[in-house]
N, CA and C atoms as an extended XYZ file, in Angstrom:
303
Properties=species:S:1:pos:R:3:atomname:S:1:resname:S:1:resid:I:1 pbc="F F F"
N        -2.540       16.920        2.038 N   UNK     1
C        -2.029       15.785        1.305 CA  UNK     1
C        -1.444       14.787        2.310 C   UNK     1
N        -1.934       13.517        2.503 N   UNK     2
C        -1.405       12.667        3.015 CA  UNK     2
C         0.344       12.214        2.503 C   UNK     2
N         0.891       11.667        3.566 N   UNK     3
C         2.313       11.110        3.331 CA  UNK     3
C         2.557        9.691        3.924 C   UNK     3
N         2.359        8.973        3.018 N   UNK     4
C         2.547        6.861        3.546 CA  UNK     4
C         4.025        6.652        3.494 C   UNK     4
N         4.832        6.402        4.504 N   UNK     5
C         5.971        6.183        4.756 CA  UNK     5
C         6.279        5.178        5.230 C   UNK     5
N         6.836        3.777        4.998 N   UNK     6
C         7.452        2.913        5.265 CA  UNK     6
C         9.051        2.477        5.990 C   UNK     6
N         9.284        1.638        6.628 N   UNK     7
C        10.751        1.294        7.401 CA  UNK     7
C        10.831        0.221        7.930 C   UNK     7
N        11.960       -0.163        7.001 N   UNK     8
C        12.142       -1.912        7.421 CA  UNK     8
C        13.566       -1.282        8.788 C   UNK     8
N        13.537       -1.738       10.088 N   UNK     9
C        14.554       -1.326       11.316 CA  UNK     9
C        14.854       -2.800       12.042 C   UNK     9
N        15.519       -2.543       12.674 N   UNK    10
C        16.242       -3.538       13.584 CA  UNK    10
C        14.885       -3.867       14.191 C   UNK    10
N        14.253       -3.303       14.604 N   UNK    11
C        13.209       -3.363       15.689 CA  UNK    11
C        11.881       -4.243       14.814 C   UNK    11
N        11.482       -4.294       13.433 N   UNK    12
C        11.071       -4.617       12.506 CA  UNK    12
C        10.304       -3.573       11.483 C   UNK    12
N         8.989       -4.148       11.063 N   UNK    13
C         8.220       -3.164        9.820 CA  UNK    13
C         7.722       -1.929       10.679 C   UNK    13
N         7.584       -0.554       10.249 N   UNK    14
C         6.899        0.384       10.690 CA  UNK    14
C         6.305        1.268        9.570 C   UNK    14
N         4.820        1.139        9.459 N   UNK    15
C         4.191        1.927        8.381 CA  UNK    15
C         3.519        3.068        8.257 C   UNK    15
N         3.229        3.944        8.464 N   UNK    16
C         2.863        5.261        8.802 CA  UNK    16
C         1.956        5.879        8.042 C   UNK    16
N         1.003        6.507        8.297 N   UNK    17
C         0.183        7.686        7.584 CA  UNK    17
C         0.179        8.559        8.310 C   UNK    17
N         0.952       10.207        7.354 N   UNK    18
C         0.935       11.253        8.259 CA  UNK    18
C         1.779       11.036        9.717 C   UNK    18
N         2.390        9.491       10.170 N   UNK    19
C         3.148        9.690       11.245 CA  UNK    19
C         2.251        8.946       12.331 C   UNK    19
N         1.275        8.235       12.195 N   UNK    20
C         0.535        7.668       12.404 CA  UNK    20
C         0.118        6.320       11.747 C   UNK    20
N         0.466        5.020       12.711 N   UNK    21
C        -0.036        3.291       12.159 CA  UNK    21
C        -0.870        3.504       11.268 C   UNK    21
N        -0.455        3.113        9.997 N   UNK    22
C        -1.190        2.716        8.779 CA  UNK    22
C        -2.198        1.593        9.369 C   UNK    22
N        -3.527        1.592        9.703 N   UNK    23
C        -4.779        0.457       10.016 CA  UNK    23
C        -4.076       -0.549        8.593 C   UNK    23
N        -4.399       -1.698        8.999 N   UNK    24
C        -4.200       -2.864        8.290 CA  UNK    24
C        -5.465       -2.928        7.013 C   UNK    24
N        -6.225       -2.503        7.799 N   UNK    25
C        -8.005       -2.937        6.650 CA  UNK    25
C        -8.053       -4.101        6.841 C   UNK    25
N        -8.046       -4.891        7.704 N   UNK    26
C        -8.630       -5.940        7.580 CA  UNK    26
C        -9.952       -6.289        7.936 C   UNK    26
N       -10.422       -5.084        8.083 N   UNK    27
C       -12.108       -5.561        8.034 CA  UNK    27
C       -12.425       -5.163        6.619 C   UNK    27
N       -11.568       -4.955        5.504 N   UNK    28
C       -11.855       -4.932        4.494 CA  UNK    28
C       -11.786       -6.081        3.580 C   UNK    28
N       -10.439       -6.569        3.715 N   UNK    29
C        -9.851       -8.105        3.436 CA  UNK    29
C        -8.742       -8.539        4.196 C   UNK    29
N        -8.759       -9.379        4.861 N   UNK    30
C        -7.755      -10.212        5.144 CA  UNK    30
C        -6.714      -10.663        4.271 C   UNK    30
N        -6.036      -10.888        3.898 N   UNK    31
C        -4.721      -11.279        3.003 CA  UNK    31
C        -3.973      -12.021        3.335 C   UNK    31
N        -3.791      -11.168        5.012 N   UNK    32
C        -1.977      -11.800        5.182 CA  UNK    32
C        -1.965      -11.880        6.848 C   UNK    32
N        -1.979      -12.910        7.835 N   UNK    33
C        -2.016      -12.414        9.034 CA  UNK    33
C        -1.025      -12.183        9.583 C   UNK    33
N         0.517      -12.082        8.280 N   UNK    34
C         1.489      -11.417        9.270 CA  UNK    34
C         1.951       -9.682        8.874 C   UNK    34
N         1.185       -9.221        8.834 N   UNK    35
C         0.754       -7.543        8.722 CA  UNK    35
C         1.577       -7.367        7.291 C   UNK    35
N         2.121       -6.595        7.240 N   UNK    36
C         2.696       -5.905        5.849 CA  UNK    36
C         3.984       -6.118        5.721 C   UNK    36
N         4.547       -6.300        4.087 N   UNK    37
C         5.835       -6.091        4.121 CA  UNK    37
C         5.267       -5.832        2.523 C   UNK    37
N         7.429       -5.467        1.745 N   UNK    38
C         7.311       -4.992        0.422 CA  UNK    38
C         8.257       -5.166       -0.209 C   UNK    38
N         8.636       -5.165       -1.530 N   UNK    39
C         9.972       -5.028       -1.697 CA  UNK    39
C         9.682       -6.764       -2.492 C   UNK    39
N         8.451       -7.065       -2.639 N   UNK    40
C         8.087       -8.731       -3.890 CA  UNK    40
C         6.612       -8.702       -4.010 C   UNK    40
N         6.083       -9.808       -4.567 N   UNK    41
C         5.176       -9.956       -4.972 CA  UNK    41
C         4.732      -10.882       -4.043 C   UNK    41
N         3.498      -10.717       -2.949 N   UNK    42
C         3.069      -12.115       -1.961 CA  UNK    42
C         1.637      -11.632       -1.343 C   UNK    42
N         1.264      -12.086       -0.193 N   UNK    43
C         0.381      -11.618        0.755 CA  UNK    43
C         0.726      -10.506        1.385 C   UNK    43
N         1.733      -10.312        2.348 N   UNK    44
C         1.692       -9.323        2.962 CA  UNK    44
C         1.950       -7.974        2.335 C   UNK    44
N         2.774       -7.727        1.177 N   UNK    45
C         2.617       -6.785        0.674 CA  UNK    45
C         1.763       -6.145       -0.581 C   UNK    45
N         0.576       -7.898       -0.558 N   UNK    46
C        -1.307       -7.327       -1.127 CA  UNK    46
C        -1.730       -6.363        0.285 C   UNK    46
N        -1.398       -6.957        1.715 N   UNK    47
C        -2.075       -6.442        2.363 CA  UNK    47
C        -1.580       -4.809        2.510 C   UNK    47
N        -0.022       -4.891        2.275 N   UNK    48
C         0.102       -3.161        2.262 CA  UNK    48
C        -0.430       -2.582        1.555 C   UNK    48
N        -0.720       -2.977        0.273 N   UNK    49
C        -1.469       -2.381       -0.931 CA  UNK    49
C        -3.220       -1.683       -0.611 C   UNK    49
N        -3.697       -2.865        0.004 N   UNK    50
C        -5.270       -2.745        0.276 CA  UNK    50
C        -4.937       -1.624        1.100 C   UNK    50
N        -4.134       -1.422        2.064 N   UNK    51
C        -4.199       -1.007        3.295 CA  UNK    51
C        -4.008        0.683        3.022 C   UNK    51
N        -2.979        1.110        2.008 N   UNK    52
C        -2.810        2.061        1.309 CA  UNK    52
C        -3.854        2.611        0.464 C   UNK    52
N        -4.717        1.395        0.446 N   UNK    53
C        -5.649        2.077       -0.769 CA  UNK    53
C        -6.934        2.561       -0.237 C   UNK    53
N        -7.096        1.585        1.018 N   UNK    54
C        -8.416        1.941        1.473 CA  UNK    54
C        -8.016        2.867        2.206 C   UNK    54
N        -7.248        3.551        2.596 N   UNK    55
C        -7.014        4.969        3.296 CA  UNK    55
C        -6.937        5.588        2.116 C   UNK    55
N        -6.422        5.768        0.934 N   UNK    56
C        -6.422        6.734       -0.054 CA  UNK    56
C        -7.957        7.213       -0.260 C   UNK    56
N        -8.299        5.753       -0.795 N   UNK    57
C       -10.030        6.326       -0.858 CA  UNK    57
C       -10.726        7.195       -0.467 C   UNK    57
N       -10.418        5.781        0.706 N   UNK    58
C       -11.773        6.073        1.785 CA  UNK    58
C       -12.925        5.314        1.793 C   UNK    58
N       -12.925        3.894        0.526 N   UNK    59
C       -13.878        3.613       -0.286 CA  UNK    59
C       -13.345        2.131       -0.225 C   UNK    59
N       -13.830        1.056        0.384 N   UNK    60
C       -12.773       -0.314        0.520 CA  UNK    60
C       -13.588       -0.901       -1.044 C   UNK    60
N       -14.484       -0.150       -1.997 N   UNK    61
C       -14.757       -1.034       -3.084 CA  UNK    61
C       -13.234       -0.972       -3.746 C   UNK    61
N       -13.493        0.284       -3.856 N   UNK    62
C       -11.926        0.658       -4.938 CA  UNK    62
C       -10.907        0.305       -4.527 C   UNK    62
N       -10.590        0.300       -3.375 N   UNK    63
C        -9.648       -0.494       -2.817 CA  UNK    63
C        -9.336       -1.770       -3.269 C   UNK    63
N       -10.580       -2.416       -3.033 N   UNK    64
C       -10.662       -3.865       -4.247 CA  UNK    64
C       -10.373       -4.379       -5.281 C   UNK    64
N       -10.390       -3.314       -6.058 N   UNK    65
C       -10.653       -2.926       -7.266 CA  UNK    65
C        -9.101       -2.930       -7.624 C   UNK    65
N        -8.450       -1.741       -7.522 N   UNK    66
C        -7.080       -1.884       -7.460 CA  UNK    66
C        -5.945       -2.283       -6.950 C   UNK    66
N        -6.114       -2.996       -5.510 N   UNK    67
C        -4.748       -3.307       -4.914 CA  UNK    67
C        -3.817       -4.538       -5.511 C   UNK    67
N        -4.341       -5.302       -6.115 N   UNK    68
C        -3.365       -6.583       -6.725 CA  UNK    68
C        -2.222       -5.398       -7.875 C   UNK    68
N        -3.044       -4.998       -9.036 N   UNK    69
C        -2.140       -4.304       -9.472 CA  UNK    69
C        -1.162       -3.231       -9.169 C   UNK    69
N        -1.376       -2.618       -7.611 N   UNK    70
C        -0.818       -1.729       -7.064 CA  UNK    70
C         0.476       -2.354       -6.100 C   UNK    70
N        -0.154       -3.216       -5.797 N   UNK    71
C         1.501       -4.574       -5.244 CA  UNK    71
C         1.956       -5.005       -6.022 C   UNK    71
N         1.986       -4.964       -7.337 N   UNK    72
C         3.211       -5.770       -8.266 CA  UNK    72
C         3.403       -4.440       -8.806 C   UNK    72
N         3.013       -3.552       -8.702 N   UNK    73
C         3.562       -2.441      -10.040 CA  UNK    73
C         4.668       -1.150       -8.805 C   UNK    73
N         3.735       -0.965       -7.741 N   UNK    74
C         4.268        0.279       -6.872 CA  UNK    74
C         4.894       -0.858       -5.726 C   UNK    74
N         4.227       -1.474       -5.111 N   UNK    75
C         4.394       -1.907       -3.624 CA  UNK    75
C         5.805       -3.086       -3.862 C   UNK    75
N         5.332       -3.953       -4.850 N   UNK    76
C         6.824       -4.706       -4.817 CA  UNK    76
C         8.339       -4.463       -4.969 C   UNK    76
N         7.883       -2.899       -5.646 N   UNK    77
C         9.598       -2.011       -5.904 CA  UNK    77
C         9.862       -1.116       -4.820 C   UNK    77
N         8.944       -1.107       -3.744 N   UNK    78
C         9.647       -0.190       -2.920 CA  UNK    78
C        11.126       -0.612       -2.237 C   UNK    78
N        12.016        0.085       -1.784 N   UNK    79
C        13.228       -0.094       -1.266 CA  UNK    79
C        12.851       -0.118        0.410 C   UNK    79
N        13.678       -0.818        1.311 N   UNK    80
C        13.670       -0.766        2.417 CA  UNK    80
C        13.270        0.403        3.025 C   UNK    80
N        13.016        1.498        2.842 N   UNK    81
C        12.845        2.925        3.325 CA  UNK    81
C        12.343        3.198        1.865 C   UNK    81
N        10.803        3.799        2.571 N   UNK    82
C        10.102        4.282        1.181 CA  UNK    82
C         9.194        5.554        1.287 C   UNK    82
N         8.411        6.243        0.783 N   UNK    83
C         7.320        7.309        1.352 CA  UNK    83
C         6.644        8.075        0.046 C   UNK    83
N         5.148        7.685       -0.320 N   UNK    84
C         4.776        8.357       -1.204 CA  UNK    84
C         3.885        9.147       -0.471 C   UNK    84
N         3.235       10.159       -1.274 N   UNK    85
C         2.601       11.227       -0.675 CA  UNK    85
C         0.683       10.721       -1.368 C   UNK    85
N        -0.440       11.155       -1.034 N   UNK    86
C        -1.247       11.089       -1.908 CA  UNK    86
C        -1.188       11.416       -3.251 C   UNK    86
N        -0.755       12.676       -3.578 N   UNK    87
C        -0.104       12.987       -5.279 CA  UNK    87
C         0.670       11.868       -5.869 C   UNK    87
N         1.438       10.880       -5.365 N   UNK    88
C         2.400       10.164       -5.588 CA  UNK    88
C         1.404        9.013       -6.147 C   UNK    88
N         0.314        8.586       -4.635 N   UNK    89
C         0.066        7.026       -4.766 CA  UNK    89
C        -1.516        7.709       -6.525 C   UNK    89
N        -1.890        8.689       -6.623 N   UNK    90
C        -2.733        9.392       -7.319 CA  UNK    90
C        -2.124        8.865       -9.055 C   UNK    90
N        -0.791        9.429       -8.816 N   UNK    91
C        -0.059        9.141      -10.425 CA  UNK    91
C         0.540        7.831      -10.092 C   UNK    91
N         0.571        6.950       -9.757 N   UNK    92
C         0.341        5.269       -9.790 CA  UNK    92
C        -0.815        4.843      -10.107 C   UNK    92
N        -1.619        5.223       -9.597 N   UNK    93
C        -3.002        4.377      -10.128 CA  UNK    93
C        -3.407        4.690      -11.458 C   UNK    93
N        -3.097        6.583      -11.910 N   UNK    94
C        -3.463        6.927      -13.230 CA  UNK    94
C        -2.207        6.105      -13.696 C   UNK    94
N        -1.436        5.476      -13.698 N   UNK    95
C        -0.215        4.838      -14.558 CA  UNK    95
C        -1.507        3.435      -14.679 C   UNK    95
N        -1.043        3.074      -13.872 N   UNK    96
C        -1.863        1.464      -13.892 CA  UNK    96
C        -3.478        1.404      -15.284 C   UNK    96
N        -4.063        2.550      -14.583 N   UNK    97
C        -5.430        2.859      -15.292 CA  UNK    97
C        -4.796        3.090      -17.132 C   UNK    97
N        -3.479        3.992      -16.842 N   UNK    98
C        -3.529        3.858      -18.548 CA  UNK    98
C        -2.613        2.709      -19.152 C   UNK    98
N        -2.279        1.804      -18.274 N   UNK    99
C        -1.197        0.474      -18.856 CA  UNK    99
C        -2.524        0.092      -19.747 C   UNK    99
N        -3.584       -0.151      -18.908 N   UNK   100
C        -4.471       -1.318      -19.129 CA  UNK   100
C        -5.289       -0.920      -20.030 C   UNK   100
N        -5.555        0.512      -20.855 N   UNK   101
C        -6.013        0.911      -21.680 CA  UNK   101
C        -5.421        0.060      -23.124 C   UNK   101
């Protein structure tokens, strides 16, 4: 199970998978060219969204597919210090999938 961990520091943003730089995806989409942030609704934290998603995948369609609703629903409420696991970002998307039902 993957673990996406976030940290806003003195030093600035640091985003992690497993403990390891979250890739941006921007050969998936471009968004935002000043990398990621969270905690509102904008570009850079669409781009955390994509960026989260196309590593969840694995699949940059679906990625597509879901990241706008995944930055206003999960990504804009995170707190300065954040960390979901794959199980975590899994029951967000099934949330999202059954809002829209």
């Amino acid at each position: 199970m993957k673990r996406y961990t976030g940290d806003r520091t003195i030093d600035g943003l640091q985003v992690l998978v497993d403990g390891r730089p979250l890739d941006p995806a921007y050969g998936v989409r471009r968004i935002s060219d000043k990398g990621f942030e969270w905690s509102y609704e904008g570009a850079a934290p669409a781009q955390l969204a994509l960026a989260i998603l196309a590593d969840h995948y694995g699949d940059p369609a679906k990625a597509l597919a879901s990241y706008e609703k995944f930055m206003t629903r999960v990504v804009a409420n995170f707190d300065n210090e954040w960390e979901m696991t794959s199980a975590d970002v899994d029951a967000a998307l099934r949330a999202l999938e059954a809002d829209q039902r």
